[in-house]
N, C-alpha and C positions, 0 to 999 in steps of 0.2 A: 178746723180742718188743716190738716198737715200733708203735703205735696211734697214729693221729692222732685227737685226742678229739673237737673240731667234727666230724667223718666221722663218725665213730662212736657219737657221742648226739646226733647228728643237730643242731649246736645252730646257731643262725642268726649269730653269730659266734665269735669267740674265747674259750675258757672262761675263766671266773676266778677259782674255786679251784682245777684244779685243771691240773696243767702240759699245754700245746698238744698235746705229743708222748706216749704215755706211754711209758713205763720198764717192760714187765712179764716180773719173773722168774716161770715154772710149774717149779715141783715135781714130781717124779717122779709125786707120786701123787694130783695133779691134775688135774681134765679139761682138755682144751686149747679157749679160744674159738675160736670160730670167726670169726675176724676178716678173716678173705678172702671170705668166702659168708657178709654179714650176715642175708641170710633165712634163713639156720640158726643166727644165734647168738640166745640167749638175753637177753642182755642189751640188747643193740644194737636189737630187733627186736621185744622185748614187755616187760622191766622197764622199761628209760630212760621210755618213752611212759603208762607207765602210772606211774610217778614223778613227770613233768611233768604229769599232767591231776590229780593227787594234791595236788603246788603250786598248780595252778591253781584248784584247789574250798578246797583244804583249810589251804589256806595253807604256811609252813615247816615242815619235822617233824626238830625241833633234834635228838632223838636217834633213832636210827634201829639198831637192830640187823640181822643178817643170818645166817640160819641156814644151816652147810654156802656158805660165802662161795666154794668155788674160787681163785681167784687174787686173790678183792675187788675185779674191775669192779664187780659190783654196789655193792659199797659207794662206789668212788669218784664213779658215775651218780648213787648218794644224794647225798652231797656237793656236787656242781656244779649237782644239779636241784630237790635237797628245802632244802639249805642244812644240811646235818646239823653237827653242829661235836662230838656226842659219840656214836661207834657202839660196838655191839657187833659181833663177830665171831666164830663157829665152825664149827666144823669136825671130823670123826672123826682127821683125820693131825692130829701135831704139827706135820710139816715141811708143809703145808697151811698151817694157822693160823700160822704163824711166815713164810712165803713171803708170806703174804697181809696180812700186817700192815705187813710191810714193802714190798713194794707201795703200800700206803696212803701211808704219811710218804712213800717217794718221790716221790712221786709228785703233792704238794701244791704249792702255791704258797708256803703259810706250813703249815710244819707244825705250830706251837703253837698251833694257831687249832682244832684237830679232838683233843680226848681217844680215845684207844681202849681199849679194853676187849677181848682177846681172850682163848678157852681152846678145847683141844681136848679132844674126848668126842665124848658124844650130847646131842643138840638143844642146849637151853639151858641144861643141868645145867654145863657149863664155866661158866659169868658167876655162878653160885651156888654156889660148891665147897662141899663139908660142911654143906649148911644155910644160910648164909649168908643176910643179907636181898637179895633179887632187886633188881639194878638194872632199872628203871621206860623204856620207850620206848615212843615217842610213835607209831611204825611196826614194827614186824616182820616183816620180807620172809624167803619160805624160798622156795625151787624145788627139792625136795626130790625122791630115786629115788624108784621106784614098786616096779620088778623086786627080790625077793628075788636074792642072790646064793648058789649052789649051794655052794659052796667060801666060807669066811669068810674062809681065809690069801689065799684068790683078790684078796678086795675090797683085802687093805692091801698089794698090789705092783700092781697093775692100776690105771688111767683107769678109770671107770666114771660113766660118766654117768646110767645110769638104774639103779640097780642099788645096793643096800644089805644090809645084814649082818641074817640072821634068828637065830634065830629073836627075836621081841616076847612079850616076859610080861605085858604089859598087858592088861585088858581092852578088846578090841575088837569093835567090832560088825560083823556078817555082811558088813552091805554095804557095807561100807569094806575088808574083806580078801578081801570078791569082786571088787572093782573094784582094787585094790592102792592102795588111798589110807589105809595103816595110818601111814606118818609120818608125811601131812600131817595125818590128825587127831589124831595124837597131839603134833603142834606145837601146834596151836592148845588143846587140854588142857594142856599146859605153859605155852603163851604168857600162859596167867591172871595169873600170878603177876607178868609182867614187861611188864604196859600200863601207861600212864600214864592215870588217866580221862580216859574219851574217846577212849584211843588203838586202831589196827588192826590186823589181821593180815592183810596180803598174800600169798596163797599163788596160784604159778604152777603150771598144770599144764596136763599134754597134755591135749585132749580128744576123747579115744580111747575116751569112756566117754558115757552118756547126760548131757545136761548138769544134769537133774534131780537127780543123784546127790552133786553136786558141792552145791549149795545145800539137801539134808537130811545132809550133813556137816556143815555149818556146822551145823544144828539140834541133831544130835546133839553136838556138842561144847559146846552152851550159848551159841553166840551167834547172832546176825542176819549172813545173810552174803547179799553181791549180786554179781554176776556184773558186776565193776565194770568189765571192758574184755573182748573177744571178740575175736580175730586170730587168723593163720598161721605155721606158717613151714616151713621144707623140715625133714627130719626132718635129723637129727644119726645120724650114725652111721646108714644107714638098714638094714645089712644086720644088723647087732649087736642095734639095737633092732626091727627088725619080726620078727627071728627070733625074738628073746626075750619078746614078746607072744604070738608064733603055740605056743610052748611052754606058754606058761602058760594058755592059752583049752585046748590039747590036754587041760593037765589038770585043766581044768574052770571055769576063772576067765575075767572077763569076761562076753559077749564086747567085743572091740574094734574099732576101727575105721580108715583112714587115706585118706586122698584123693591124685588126681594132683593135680603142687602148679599146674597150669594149672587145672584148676578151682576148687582153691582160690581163684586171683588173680581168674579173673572173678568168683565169687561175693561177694566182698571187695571191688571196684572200685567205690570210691564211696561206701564207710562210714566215716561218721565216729567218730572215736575216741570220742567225746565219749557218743554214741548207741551207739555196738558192743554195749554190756552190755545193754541193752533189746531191741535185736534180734537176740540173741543166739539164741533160741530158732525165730523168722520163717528164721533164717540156716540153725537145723541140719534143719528141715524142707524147706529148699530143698534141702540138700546130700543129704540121706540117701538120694535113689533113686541117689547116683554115690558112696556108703561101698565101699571096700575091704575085706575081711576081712583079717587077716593073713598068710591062705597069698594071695590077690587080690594084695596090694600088693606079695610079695617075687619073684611073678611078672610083674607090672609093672616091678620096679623092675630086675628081670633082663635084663627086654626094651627096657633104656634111660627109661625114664619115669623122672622127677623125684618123688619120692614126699613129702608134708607132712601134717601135720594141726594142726585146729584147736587154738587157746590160751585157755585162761581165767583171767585175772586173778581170783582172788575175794578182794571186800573183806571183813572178818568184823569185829565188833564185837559185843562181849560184851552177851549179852538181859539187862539189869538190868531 
């Protein structure tokens, strides 16, 4: 797969860590970006932007880890927009995190200029094997599944994009496994261990859910969290994923939500990045009398409509 990188992090000229063109090998058992239809990709479309407005406040964020990396766009967007020069990266596949790693070094200008750190497992337990003292980063980006996967042998031969391995023996709270938000807060319960003072945790997610729900996550996990950017984009997978929502609301989670993505655009025309997270909530009160339910949107989407929903960036920073 070959990316043009200006195109695709949107950058006003030519990158300079990281090469013009890129080079991307995907793994069997990695999701595919979506790099033809960037209002569906993920990276392209709500991490890069929210990366850059991150440089822009926050200055460089020298190390930068990425939980569940994919192919490492995400990491290479860190790279050319935060200035990272030491990431981490993981991932569940071996052959993920190994695809993905190598990715990265190809895909540099200077590859000895960027240390990596990668392992596969769950969350961030790879970069700490056995105990080990936890490497310290200054960001933490995850875009983590939401959907329990029915079949576990299913999740390690299959692309799954929203979709992860149950059952969780952690203690979790109600309304985070009512809303399917069990790994992102059990990232940021991990990510304790692996801030640098002062440092964040970026965590992306759909918002298919009340946006209230998203910012007493952050509380219950023990830090301060802001709804530091609000966007769209066309949904991914939209027959896969709105089916797999419209199942789980059947039995009894949720509920959730989706928009035609022309509404979305108008609603959205004219917000600035910068402001999205403060109007974030002025936004969902406009949007909610035109919400789709699940079984709404797979019969729109049946009938040719474009189907999307909104994004939430949440910044999180540990409540010392």
């Amino acid at each position: 797969m070959l990316i043009d990188t200006a195109q695709y992090l949107r950058l006003p000229a030519a990158p300079i860590r990281v090469r013009p063109i890129l080079d991307i090998h995907v793994s069997e058992q990695a999701f595919l970006p979506s790099v033809d239809i960037l209002l569906s990709d993920w990276v392209a479309t709500i991490a890069t932007p929210a990366f850059k407005l991150i440089r822009q406040q926050q200055g460089p964020q020298a190390a930068f880890c990425s939980i569940g990396t994919g192919v490492g766009l995400d990491v290479l967007a860190a790279i050319e927009t935060l200035e990272a020069t030491r990431v981490g990266i993981t991932d569940v596949h071996e052959s993920v995190v190994s695809a993905a790693a190598e990715n990265i070094r190809r895909n540099l200008n200077n590859p000895d200029d960027v240390a990596i750190e990668a392992g596969y497992g769950d969350l961030l337990e790879p970069l700490a094997p056995g105990g080990a003292v936890p490497p310290r980063f200054d960001l933490i980006y995850e875009n983590l599944p939401n959907i329990p996967v029915a079949d576990a042998q299913d999740a390690t031969v299959a692309r799954k994009s929203s979709g992860h391995i149950p059952p969780r023996t952690e203690a979790i709270p109600g309304l985070m496994r009512q809303n399917l938000l069990a790994l992102h807060y059990l990232a940021l319960l991990k990510a304790k261990d692996f801030l640098t003072p002062g440092g964040a945790v970026l965590s992306l997610i759909g918002g298919r859910i009340p946006l209230s729900v998203f910012q007493e996550m952050g509380q219950l996990a023990g830090y301060r969290s802001e709804i530091f950017t609000y966007g769209w984009k066309i949904q991914t997978d939209p027959v896969e994923i709105i089916t797999g929502h419209l199942r789980q609301q059947e039995e009894g989670f949720g509920p959730y939500h989706f928009y035609r993505a022309a509404r979305l655009s108008e609603a959205f025309e004219g917000i600035c990045l910068e402001n999205s997270g403060t109007q974030a909530q002025t936004l969902e009160r406009q949007l909610a009398p035109d919400a789709l339910s699940p079984a709404e949107a797979l019969a729109a989407l049946q009938q040719g409509e474009i189907i999307g929903h909104t994004v939430v960036a949440l910044r999180s920073v540990l409540d010392r």
